[in-house]
C-alpha positions as CSV (number, residue, x, y, z in Angstrom):
1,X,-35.8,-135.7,44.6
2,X,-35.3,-137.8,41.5
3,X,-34.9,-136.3,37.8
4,X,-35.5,-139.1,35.4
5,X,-34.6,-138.4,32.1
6,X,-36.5,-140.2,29.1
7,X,-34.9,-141.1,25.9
8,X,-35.6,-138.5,23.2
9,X,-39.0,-138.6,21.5
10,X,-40.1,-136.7,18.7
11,X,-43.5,-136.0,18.8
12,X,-44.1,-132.5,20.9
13,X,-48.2,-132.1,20.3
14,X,-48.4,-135.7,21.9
15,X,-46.4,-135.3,24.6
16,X,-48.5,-132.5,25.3
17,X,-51.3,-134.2,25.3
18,X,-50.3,-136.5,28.2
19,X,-49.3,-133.2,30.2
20,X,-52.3,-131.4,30.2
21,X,-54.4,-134.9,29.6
22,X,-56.3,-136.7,32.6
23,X,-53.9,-139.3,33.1
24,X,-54.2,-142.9,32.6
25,X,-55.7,-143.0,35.4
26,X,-57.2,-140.1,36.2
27,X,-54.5,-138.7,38.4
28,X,-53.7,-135.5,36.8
29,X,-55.4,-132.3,38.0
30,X,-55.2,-128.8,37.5
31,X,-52.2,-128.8,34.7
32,X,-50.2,-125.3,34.1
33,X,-46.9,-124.0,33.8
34,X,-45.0,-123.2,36.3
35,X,-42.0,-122.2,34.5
36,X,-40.8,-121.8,30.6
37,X,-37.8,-120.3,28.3
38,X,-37.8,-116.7,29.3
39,X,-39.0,-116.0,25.4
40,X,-42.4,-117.7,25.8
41,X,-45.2,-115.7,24.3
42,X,-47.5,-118.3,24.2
43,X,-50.9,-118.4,26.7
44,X,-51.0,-121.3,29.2
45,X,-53.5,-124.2,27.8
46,X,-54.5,-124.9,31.5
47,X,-55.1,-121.4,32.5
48,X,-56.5,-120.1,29.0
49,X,-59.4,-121.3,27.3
50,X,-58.6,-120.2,24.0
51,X,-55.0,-121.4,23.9
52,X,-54.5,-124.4,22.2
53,X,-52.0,-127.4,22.7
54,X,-51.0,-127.7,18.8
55,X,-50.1,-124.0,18.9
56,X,-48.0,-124.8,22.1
57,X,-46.2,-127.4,20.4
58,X,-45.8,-125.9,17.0
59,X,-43.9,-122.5,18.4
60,X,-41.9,-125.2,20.7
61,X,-41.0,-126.6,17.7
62,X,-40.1,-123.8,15.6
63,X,-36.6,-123.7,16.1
64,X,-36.6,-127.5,15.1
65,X,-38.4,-126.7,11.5
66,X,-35.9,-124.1,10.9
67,X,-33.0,-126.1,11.8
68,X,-34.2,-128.7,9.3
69,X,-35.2,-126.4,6.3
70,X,-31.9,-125.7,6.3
71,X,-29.9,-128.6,6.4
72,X,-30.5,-131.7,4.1
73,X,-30.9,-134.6,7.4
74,X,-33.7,-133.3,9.5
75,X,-33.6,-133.8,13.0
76,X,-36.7,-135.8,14.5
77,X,-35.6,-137.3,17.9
78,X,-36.3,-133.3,19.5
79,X,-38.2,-133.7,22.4
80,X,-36.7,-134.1,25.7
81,X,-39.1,-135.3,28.6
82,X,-38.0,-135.0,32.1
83,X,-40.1,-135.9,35.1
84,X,-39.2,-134.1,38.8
85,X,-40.4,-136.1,41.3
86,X,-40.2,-135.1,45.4
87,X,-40.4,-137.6,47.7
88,X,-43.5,-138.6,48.9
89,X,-42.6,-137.4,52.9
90,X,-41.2,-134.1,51.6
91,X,-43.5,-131.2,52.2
92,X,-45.5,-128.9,50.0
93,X,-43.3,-127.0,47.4
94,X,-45.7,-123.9,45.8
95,X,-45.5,-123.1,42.0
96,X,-43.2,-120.8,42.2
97,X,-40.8,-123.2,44.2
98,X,-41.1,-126.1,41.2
99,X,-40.7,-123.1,38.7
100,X,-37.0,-122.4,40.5
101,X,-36.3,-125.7,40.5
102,X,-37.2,-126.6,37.0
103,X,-34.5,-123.7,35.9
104,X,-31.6,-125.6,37.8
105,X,-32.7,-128.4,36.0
106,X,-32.4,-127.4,32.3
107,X,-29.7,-125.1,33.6
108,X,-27.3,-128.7,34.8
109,X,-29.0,-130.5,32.1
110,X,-27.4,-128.2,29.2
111,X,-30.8,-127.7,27.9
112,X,-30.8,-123.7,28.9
113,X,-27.3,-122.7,30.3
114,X,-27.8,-119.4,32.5
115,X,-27.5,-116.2,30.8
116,X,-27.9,-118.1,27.2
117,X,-30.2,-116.2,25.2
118,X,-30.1,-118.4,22.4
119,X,-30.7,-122.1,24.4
120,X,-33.6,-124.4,24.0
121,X,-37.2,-123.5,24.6
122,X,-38.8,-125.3,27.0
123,X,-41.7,-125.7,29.6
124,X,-42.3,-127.0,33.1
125,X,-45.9,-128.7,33.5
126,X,-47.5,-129.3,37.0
127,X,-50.1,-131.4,37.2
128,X,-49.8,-132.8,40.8
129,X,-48.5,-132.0,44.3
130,X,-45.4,-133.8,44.0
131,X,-44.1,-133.6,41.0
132,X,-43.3,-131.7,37.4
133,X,-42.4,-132.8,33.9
134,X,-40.4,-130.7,32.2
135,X,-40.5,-130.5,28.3
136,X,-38.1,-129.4,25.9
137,X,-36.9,-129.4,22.1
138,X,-33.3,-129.8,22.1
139,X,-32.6,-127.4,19.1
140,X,-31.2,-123.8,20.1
141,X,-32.2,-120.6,18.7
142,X,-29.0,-120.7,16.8
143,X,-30.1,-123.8,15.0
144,X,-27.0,-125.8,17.0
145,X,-27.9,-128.7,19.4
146,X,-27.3,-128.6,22.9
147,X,-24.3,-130.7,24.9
148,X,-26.0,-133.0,26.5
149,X,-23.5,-135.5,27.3
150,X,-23.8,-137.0,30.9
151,X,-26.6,-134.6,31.6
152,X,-28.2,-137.4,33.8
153,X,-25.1,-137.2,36.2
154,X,-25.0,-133.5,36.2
155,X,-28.7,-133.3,37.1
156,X,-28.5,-135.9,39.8
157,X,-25.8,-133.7,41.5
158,X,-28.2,-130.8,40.9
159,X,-31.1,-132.8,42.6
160,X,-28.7,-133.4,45.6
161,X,-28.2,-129.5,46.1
162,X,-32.0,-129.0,45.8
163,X,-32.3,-131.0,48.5
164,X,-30.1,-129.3,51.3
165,X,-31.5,-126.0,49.7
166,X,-35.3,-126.9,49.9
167,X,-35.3,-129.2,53.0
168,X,-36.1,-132.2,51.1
169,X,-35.3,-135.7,51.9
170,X,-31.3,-136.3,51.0
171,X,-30.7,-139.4,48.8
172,X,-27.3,-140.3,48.0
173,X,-25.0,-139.9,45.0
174,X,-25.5,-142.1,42.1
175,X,-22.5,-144.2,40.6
176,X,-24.0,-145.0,37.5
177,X,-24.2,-148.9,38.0
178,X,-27.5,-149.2,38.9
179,X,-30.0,-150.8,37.0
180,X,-32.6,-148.2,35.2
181,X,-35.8,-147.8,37.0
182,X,-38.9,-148.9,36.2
183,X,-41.0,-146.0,34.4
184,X,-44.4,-145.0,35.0
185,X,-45.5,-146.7,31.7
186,X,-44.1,-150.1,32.3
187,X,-45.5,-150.3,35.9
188,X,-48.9,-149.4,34.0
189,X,-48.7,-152.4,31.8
190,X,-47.4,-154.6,35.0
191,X,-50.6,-153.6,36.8
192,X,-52.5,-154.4,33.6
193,X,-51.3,-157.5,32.5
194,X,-52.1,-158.7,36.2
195,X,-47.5,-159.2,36.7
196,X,-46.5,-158.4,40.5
197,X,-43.4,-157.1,38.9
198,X,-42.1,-155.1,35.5
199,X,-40.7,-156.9,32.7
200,X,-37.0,-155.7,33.8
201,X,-37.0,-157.2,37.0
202,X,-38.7,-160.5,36.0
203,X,-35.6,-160.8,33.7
204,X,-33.2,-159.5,35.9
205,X,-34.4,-162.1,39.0
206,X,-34.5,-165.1,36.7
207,X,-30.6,-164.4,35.3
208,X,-29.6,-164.0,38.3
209,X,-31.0,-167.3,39.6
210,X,-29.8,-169.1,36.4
211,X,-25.9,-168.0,36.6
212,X,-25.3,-170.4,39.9
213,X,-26.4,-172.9,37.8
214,X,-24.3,-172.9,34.8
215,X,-20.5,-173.2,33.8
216,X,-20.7,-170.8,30.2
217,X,-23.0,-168.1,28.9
218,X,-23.8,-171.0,26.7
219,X,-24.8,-173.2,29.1
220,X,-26.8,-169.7,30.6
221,X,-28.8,-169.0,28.1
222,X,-29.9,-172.6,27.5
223,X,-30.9,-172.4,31.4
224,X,-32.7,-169.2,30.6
225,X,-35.0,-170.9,28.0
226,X,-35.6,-173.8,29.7
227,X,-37.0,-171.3,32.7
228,X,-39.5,-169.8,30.1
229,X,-37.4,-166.6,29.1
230,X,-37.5,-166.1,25.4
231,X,-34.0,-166.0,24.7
232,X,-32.5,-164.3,21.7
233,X,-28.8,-165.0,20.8
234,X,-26.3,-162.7,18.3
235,X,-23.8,-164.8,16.9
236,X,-20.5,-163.9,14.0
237,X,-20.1,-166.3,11.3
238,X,-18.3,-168.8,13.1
239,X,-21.1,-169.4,15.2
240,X,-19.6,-167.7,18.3
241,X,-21.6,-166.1,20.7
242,X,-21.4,-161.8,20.5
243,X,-24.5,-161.0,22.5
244,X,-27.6,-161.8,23.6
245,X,-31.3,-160.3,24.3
246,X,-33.9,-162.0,26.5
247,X,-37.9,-161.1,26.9
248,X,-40.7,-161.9,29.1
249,X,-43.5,-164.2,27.2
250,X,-46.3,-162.0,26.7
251,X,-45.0,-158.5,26.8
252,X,-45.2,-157.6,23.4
253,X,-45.1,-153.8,21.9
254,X,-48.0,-151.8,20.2
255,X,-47.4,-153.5,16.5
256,X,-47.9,-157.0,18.9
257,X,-44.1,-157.4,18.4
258,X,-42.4,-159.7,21.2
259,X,-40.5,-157.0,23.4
260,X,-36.5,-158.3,23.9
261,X,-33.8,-156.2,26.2
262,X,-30.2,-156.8,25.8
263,X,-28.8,-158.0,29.2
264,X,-26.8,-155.0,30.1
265,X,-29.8,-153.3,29.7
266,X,-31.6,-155.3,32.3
267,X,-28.6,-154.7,34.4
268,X,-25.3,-153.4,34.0
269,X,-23.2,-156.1,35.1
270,X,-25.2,-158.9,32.9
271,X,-23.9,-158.2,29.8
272,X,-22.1,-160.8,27.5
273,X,-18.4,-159.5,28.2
274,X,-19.3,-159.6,31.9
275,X,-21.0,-162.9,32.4
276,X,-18.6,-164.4,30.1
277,X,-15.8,-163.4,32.9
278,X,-17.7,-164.1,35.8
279,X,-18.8,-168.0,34.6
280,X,-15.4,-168.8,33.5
281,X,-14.1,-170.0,36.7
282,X,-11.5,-172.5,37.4
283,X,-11.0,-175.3,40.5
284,X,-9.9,-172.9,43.5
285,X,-7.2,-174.1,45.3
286,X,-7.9,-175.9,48.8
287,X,-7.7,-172.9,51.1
288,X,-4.4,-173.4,53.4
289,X,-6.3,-174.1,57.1
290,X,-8.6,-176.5,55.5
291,X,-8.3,-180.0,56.9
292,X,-7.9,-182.3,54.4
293,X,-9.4,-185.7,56.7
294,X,-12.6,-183.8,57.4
295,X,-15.5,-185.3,55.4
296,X,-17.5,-181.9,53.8
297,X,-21.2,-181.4,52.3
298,X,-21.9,-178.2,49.4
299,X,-23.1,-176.4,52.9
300,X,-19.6,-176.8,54.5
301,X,-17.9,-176.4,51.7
302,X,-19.7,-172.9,51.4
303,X,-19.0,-172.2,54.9
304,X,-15.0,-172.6,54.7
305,X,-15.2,-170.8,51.3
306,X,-16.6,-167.7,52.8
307,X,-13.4,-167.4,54.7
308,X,-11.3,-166.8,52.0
309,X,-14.1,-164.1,51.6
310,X,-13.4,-162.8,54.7
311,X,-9.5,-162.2,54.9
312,X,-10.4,-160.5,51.1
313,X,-12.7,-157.9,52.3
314,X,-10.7,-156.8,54.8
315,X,-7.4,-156.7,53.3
316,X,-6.1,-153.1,54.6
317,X,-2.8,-153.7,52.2
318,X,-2.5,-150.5,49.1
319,X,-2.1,-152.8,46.3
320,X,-3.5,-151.8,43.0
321,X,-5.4,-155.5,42.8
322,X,-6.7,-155.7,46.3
323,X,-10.2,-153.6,45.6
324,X,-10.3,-155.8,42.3
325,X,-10.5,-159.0,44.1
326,X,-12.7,-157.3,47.1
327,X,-15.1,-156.8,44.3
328,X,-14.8,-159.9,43.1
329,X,-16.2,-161.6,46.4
330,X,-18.6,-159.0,46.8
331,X,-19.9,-160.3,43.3
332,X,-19.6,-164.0,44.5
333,X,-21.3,-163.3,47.9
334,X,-24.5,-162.7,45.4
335,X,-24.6,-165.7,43.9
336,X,-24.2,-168.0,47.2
337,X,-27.0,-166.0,48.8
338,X,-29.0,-166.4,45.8
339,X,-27.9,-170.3,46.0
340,X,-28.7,-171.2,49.5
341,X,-31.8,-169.5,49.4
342,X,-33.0,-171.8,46.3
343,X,-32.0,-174.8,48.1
344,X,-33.0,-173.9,51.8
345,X,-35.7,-175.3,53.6
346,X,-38.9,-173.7,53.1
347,X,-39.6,-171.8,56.1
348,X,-36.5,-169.9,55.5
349,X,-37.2,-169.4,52.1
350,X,-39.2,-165.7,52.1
351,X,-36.1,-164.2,53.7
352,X,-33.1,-165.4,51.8
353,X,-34.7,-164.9,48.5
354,X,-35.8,-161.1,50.0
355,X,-31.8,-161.4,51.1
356,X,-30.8,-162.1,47.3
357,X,-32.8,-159.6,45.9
358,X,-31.8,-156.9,48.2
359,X,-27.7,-157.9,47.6
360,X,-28.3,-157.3,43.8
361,X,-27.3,-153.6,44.1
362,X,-24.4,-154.5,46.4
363,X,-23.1,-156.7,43.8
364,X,-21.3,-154.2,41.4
365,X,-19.8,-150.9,41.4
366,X,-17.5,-149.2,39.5
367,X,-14.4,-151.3,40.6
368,X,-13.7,-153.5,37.9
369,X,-13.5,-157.1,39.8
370,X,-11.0,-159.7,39.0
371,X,-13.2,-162.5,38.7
372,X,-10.9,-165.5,39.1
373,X,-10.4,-164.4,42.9
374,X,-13.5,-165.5,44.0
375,X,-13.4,-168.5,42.1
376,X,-13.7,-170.3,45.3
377,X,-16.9,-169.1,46.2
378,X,-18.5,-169.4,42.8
379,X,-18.1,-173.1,42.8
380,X,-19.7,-173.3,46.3
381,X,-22.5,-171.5,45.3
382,X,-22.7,-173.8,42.2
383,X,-22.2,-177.2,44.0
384,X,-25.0,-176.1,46.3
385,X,-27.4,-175.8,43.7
386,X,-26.6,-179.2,42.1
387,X,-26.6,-181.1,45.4
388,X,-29.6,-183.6,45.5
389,X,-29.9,-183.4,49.6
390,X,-30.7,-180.6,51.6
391,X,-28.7,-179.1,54.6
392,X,-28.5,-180.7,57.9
393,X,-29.2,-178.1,61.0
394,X,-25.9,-176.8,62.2
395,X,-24.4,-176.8,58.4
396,X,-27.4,-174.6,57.4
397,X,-27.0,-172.9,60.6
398,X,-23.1,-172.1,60.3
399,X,-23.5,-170.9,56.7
400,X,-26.2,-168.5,57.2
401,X,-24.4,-167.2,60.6
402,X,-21.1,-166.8,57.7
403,X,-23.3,-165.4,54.9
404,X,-25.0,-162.6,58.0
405,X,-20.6,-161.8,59.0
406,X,-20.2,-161.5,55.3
407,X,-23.2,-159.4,54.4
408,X,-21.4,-157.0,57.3
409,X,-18.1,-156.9,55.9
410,X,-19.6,-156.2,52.3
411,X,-21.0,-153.3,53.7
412,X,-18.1,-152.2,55.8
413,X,-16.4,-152.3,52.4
414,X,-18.6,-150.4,50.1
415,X,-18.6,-147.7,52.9
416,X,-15.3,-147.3,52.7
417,X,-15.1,-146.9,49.5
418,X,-17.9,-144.8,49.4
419,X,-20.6,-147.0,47.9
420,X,-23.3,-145.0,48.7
421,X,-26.1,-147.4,47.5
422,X,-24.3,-150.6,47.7
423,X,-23.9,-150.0,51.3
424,X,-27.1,-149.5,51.5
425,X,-28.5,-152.8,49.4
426,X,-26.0,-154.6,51.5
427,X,-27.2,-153.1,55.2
428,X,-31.2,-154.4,53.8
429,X,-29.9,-158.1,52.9
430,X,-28.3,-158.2,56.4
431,X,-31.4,-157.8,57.9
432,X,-33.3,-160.6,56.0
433,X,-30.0,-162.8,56.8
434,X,-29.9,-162.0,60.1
435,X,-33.7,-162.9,60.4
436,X,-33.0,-166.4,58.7
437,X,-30.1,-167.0,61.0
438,X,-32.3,-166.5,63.7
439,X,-35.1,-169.0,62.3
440,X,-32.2,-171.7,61.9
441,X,-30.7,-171.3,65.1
442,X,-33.9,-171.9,67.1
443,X,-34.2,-175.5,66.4
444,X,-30.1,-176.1,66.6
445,X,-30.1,-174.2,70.3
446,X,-33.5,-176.5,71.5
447,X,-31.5,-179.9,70.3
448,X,-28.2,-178.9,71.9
449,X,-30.3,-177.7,75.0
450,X,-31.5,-181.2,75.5
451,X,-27.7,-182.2,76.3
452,X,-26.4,-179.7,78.7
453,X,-23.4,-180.4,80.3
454,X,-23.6,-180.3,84.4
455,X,-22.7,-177.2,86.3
456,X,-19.5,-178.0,87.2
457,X,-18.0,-179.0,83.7
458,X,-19.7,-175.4,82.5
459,X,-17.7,-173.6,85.3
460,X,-14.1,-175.2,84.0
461,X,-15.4,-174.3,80.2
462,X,-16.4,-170.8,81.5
463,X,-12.8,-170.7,82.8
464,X,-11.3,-171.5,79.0
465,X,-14.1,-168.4,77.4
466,X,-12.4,-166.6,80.5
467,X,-8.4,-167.1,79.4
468,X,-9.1,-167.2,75.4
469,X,-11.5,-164.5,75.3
470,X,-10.8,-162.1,78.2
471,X,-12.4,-158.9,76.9
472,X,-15.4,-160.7,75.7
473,X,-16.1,-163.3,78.5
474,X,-18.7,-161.5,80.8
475,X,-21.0,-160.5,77.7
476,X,-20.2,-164.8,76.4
477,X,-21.4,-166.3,79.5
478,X,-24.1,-163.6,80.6
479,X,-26.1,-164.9,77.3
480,X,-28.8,-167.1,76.9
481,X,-27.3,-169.0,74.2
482,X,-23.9,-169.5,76.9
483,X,-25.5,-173.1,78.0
484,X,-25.9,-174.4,74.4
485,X,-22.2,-172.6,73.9
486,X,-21.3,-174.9,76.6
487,X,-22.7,-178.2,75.2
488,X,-20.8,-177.5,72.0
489,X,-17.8,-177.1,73.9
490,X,-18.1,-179.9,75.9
491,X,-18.9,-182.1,73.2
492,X,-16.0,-180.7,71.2
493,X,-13.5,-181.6,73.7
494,X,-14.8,-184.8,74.0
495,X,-13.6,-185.5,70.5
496,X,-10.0,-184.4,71.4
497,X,-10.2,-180.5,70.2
498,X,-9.0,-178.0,73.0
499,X,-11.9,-175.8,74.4
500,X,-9.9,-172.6,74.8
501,X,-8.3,-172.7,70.9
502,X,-11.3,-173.3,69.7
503,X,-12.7,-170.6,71.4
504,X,-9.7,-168.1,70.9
505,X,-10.0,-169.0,66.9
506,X,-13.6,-168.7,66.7
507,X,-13.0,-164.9,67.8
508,X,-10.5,-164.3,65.9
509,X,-12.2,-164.8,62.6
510,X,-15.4,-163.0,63.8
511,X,-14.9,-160.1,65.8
512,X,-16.9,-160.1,68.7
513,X,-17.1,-156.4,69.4
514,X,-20.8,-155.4,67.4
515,X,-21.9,-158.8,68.2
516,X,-25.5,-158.9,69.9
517,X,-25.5,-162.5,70.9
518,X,-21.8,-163.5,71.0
519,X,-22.6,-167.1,72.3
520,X,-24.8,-167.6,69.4
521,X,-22.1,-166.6,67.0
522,X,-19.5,-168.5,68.5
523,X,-21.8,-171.9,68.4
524,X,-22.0,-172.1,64.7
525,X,-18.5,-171.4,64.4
526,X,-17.0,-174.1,66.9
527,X,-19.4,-176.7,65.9
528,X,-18.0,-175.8,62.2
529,X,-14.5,-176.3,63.3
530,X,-14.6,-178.8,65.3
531,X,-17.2,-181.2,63.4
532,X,-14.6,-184.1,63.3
533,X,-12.8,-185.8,66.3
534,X,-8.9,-185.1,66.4
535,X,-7.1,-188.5,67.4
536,X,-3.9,-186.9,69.2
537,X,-2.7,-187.5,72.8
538,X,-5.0,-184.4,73.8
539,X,-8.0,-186.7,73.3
540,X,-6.7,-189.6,75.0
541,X,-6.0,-187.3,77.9
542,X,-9.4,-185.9,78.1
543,X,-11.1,-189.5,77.6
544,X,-8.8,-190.3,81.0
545,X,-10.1,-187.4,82.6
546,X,-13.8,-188.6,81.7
547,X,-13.3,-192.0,83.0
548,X,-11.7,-190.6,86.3
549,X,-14.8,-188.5,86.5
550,X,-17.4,-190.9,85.8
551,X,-15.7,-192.9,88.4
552,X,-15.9,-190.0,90.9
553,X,-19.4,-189.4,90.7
554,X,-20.6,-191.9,92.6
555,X,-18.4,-191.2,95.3
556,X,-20.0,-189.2,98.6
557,X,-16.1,-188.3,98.9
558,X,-14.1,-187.1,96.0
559,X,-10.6,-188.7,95.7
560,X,-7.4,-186.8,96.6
561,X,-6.2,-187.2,92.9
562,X,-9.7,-184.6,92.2
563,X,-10.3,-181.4,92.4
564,X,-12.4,-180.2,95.2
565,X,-16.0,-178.4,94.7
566,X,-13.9,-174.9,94.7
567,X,-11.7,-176.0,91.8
568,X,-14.3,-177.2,88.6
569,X,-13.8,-180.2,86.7
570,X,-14.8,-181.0,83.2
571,X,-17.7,-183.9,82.5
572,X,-16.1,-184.7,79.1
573,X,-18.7,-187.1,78.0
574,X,-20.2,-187.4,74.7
575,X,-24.1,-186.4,75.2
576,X,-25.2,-187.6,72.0
């Protein structure tokens, strides 16, 4: 059940008129109350014929007039309007159930306290199955107003006990950083103006899309206008930036005036103060396993910055600045999703973007984040944007497989902390990451399924899964993906890198345990890892054991210096 509060109006008689009115389009049938102010002595418009709607509003308002023959400033923002809406799966609730629950309402709202004799008068309209609006004028029968401060938090807690009390569909506590929703009217004037979305979330997709771009606010808003957002800026007298409004060309009010919101009204954490902390980044420091001879791309760049993301977001230590930097990556993690899927090949295109927006409520909370922490990733996501070249297979396919273990953690994290919502945003992007992982894999798994190693050498690698992995080494090599596992493996160690480390580190920064295709997530790692040949004595070793192979082969007899068909033996040559 969702109570959505409306700012104040002051004009009762119209307000009214939309209640007991046909709708705009033609939805409303059969309007009556179901409930009112216990003083009400007025007939029903929608059950009595000769009852009018001015009367209705004028004895509303008679508390308001009196209130303002008395005192010199006369109070005109008096009429609060909120809807009650069920969910559309809940079941039938009668009158006389909407009537009890519009008195919790303006009970938790402060507009009538129980037992007050003297609180606001007000009236609960139905004019559909599923929902009531509830009108009142905030101005007691003692002339005082009413304490309405944080009544929207209050009522959403009320909403939540309606719920369990009624057998309605539960939703789950609000934090008070989400973006406002759309209302009824500016969906109206969407479906009007012919826009697939409302003004608010135009604005709020196309900042978002900007800040991976950009270095400043300055730099931002610049962006913003050269996107075709209408860009209003606030500045002091030195010319320094104190805030800024954007609009949406074409959405204009009733005097034809261009319509602009302030960007923490579009979303909380897009205000001025905010942005300017977020886009202030400076060069991270190379993260300490990072191998400094291995030649990198935006994509892997990305891929070893998400790391750092990973050892942050599950950080068990009690410090007062580990959920500030948490927060911080969680913010960051935004931004490169919303970065790869710009620059991503075009069939996987539809599901990152549906993976950005989806990640936008996971990206704030009310932890305040320390922004500098995820510095790192922030200049990932930017270089991505600005590279001229696209990814090449396994990059793209290593970076989505680390944005899908990210996504997870994100959410592990917001559930601790009892992110309701967050968790939630975060559970729907995973599924649109894990769906574009899938789509990048395919064509990775059919080239590296082309060079399969022979069955011996993929017996001696399943020993190394075996002795690095134990616990995890029946569900490795009983899936589909364990052949292509293989050919990475084998083709790793043909470039000097161990088999069994790389296997054993691979697990150890993704845990393998809620893993459906552990193979699969164990390719993009290793082939990440181990993209660049090691020159030490291991490689010489294994390019003698290749040669003393290859020279085997041909042999009907195996030498004495080999092992026998019962012991395996590696095939350590490059199949590229």
């Amino acid at each position: 059940m969702i109570a959505a509060i409306k700012d104040p109006g002051s004009n009762t008689r119209g307000l009214l008129a939309y209640l007991y009115g046909r709708g705009t389009h033609d939805e409303h049938f059969d309007p009556h109350i179901v409930a009112a102010f216990a003083m009400l002595a007025m007939p029903d418009p929608g059950r009595d014929e000769m009852a009018t709607l001015t009367e209705l509003g004028h004895y509303l308002d008679e508390p308001v007039r009196l209130r303002n023959s008395e005192f010199g400033k006369p109070v005109i923002d008096h009429v609060w309007h909120c809807p009650v809406r069920a969910a559309p799966e809940d079941r039938y609730l009668s009158d006389a159930e909407w009537g009890e629950i519009a008195q919790r309402i303006v009970a938790a709202a402060g507009i009538a306290p129980e037992g007050d004799d003297l609180a606001c008068r007000w009236i609960a309209v139905r004019h559909a199955d599923d929902h009531i609006h509830i009108l009142a004028t905030i101005v007691r029968e003692d002339g005082r107003r009413p304490k309405l401060h944080n009544s929207g938090v209050r009522v959403g807690d009320e909403c939540r006990e309606i719920e369990k009390d009624y057998g309605l569909r539960q939703l789950k506590k609000g934090d008070g950083t989400a973006a406002r929703r759309p209302t009824q009217a500016e969906m109206h004037k969407a479906e009007r103006l012919g826009w697939e979305q409302t003004s608010q979330q135009w604005l709020e997709e196309r900042i978002r899309a900007a800040i991976p771009h950009v270095t400043d606010t300055e730099e931002l808003l610049t962006y913003l206008e050269a996107d075709g957002v209408l860009v209003k800026a606030k500045r002091g007298p030195s010319g320094d930036l104190l805030g800024y409004a954007v609009g949406r060309p074409g959405d204009l009010n009733k005097k034809h005036e261009q319509i602009f919101k302030a960007g923490g009204k579009v979303a909380p954490d897009l205000s001025l103060p905010k942005l300017q902390a977020r886009l202030e980044t400076s060069t991270p420091e190379e993260h300490p396993t990072a191998r400094r001879t291995r030649p990198t791309t935006p994509w892997h760049q990305a891929t070893d910055a998400l790391d750092i993301l990973h050892v942050q977001l599950t950080d068990t230590s009690t410090d007062d600045g580990a959920d500030a930097r948490a927060q911080a990556h969680v913010a960051a993690l935004g931004e490169l999703i919303e970065a790869t899927a710009q620059k991503s090949p075009t069939f996987l295109r539809a599901e990152l973007d549906a993976a950005s927006k989806a990640f936008f409520r996971a990206q704030r909370s009310q932890i305040q984040a320390e922004d500098r922490a995820a510095d790192a990733v922030r200049v990932a996501a930017r270089d991505i944007v600005n590279t001229a070249t696209g990814p090449e297979g396994s990059a793209l396919a290593a970076l989505l497989a680390a944005l899908v273990w990210a996504s997870i953690l994100a959410g592990r994290w917001h559930e601790a902390k009892q992110h309701a919502h967050q968790a939630d945003a975060a559970g729907q992007a995973l599924h649109h990451l894990q769906a574009a992982s899938n789509h990048a894999m395919g064509a990775v798994l059919a080239e590296l399924e082309r060079h399969l190693p022979n069955e011996q050498a993929r017996l001696t690698l399943a020993i190394d899964v075996r002795a690095a992995v134990p616990d995890h080494a029946a569900r490795i090599l009983a899936d589909p993906s364990w052949p292509a596992l293989a050919t990475v493996l084998a083709d790793a160690e043909a470039h000097g890198h161990q088999p069994h480390q790389l296997v054993k580190e691979a697990a150890a920064q993704r845990e393998l345990d809620t893993a459906r295709q552990p193979a699969r997530v164990l390719i993009t790692r290793i082939q990440h890892t181990s993209r660049n040949p090691v020159r030490l004595r291991v490689a010489e070793a294994a390019r003698r054991r290749s040669t003393t192979w290859t020279s085997a082969v041909g042999s009907a007899t195996p030498p004495a210096s080999q092992p026998t068909a019962t012991a395996p033996v590696r095939d350590n040559r490059p199949r590229r």
